[in-house]
SERO-22987 format. One record per residue (C-alpha): residue in three letters; x negated, y, z. Coordinates in steps of 0.05 Angstrom, whole numbers, plus 5000, padded with zeros to 4 digits. Example, Ala and Ser with C-alpha at 12.3 -4.5 7.8 and 13.67 -1.06 7.14 Angstrom:
<sites>
@resn:ALA | c1:4754 | c2:4910 | c3:5156
@resn:SER | c1:4727 | c2:4979 | c3:5143
</sites>
This chain:
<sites>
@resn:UNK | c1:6715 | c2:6807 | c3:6730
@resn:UNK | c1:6666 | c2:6800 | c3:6672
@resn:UNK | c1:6689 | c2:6727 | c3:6654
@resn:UNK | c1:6758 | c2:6759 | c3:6647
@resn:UNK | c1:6739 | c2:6815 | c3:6609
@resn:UNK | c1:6693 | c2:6775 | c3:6559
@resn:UNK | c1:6755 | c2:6715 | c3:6545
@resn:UNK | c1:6797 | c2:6775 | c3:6537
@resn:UNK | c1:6751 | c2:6811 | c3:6487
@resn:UNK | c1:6743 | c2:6741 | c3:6455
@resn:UNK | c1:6816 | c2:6726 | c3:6451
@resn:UNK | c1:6832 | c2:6791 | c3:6417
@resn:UNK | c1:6768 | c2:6788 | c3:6373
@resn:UNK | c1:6800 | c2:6714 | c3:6344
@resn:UNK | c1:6878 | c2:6732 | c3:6344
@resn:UNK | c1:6887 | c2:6763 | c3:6271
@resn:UNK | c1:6851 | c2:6700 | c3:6241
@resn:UNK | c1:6896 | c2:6651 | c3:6289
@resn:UNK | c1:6956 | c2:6700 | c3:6251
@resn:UNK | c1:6930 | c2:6679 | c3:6179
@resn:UNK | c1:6917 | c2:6600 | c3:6202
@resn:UNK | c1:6989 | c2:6578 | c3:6180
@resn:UNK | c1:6993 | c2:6605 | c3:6115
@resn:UNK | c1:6940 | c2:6566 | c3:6071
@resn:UNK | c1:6962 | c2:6503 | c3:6020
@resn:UNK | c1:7015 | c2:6478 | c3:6079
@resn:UNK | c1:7074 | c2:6453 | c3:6062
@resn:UNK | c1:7095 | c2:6527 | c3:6064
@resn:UNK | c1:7061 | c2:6552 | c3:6005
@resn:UNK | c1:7110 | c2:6502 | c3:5958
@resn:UNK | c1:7148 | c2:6532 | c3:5905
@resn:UNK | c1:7213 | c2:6503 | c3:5874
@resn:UNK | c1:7214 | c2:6518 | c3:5802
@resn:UNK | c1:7260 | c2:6501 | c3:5744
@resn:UNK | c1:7211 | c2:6439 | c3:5723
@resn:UNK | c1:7235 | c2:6409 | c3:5805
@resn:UNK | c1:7302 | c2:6407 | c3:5783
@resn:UNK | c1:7320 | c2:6329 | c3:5779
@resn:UNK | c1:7356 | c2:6299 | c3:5725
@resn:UNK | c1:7427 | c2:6322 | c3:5720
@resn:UNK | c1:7410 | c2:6385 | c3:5750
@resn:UNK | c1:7390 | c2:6460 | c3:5720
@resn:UNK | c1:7341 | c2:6522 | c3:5752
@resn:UNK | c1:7396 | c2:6578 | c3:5772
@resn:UNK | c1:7362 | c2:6642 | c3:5771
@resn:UNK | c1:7401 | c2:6680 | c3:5825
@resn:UNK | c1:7412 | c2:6616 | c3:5872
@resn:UNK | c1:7333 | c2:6607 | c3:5866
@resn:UNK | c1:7349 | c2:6528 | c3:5867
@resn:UNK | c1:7367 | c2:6471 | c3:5828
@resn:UNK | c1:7438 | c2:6463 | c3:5817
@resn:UNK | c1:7478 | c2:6402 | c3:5787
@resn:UNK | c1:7502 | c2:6411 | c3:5711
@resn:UNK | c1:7569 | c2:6442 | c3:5698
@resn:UNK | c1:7610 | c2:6381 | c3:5667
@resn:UNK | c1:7648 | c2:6390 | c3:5599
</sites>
């Protein structure tokens, strides 16, 4: 009974820094901003991506 209540204890003592272990410089953490756009393509503000250029 005390194993189980000390890996309990010790599973609960680690579980909010397991919660924080995917968010550090991960792929994740990436931001798309207007200077990602490729050529032929412009930031749109309300899409939050890169979108291809109106043609005229």
């Amino acid at each position: 009974m005390k194993i189980k209540l000390a890996l309990t204890a010790i599973v609960l003592a680690l579980a909010p820094a397991m919660s924080f272990a995917g968010e550090g410089c991960g792929d994740s953490a990436k931001e798309v901003t207007a200077s990602s756009c490729i050529s032929g393509t412009t930031w749109d503000e309300v899409k939050g991506a890169c979108v291809a250029n109106p043609s005229s």
